[in-house]
N, C-alpha and C positions, 0 to 999 in steps of 0.2 A: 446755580453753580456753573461755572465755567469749564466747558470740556477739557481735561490735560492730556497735552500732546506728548506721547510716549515716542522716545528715540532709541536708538540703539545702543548709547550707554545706558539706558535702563534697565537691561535683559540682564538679570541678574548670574553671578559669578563669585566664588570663595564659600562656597559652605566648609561647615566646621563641623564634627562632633566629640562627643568624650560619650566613653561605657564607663560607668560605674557599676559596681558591685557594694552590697552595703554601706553609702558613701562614699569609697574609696575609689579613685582614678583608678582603674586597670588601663584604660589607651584612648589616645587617639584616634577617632573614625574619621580617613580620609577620603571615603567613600561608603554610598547607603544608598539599598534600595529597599522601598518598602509597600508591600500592596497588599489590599484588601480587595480579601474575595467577598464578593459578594451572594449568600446561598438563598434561593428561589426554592418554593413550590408553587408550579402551577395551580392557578383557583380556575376553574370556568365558572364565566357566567354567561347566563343565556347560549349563547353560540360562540361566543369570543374567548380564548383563553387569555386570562391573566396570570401575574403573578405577583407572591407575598413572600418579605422576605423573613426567614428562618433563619440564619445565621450568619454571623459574620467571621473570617478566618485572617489573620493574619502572617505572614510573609516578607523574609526579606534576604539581603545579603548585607555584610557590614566588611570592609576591608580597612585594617589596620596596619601601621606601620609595627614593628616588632622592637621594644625597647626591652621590656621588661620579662619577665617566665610566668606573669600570670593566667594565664590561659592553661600551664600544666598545673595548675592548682585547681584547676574547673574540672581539667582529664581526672585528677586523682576524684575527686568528689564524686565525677558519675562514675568511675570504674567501679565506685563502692557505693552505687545506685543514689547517691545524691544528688539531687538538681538543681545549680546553680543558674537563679536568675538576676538579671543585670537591668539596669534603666539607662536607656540613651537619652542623650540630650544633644541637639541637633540646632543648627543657626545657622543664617543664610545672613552674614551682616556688608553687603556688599557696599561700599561707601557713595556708590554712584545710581545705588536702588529709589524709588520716585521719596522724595521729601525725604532720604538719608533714613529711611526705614528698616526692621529688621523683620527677619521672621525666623519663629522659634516652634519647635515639638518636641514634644515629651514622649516617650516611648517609655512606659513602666511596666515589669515584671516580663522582659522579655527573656528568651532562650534558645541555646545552642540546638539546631537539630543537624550540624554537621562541623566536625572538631579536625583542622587539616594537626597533621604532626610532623611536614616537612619543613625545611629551612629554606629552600626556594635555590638561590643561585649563588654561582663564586663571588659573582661580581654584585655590584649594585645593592642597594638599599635592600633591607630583608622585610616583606608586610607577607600578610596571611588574609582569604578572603573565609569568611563562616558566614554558613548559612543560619538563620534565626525564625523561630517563631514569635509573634505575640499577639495580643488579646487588643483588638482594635478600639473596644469600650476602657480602654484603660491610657489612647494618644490622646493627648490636646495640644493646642494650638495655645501657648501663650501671647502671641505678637504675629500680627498680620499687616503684611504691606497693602495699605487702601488705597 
């Protein structure tokens, strides 16, 4: 197989997402970030310490632009101790990506661990950032750029 020479239209550019809530579009995600922690206990052996991992935690932030009020539908449900979880779906479809590739993640049963309830500015476009939990054995990768 022939080594492909990567250029600098290839670095990809335009990610997409959408929250859903029981199927339903709540918004578009114009921005996401998402990490996994990785949780360690040290093993020793012999004289060397090691280590195994015990858990995995998931983290992010999701910034959305503001069309709709659903988000105070999420406030009313935890104010009366309900926990509203949502599935992102996430796509990098940049048309200039190697052999016109996509890539895609699934993020299921995720949740709010921070609900802003300001409106932002006089001027300019109105979005909101929220911070999120989720359960990293529950992302996959539908579509990988090779």
């Amino acid at each position: 197989m022939a080594k492909q020479t990567v250029e600098g239209l290839n670095v990809l550019a335009g990610a997409w997402g959408e929250l859903r809530v029981d199927n339903e579009t709540w918004a578009e995600v114009t921005n996401v970030t998402a990490d996994v922690e990785i949780k360690r206990e040290v093993v020793q052996i012999g004289l060397d310490e090691d280590s195994k991992i015990v858990a995995l935690s998931g983290t992010g932030t999701i910034t959305v632009d503001k069309v709709f009020s659903r988000f105070v539908e999420a406030f009313q449900k935890i104010q009366k101790g309900k926990d509203t979880r949502f599935d992102l779906y996430l796509k990098v479809g940049d048309p200039d990506a190697v052999g016109g590739q996509i890539e895609t993640v699934s993020i299921k049963g995720a949740w709010l661990n921070k609900l802003p309830l300001g409106f932002g500015e006089n001027t300019g476009k109105i979005g909101a950032e929220y911070t999120i939990g989720f359960k990293p054995t529950q992302t996959s990768f539908a579509d990988k750029i090779k």
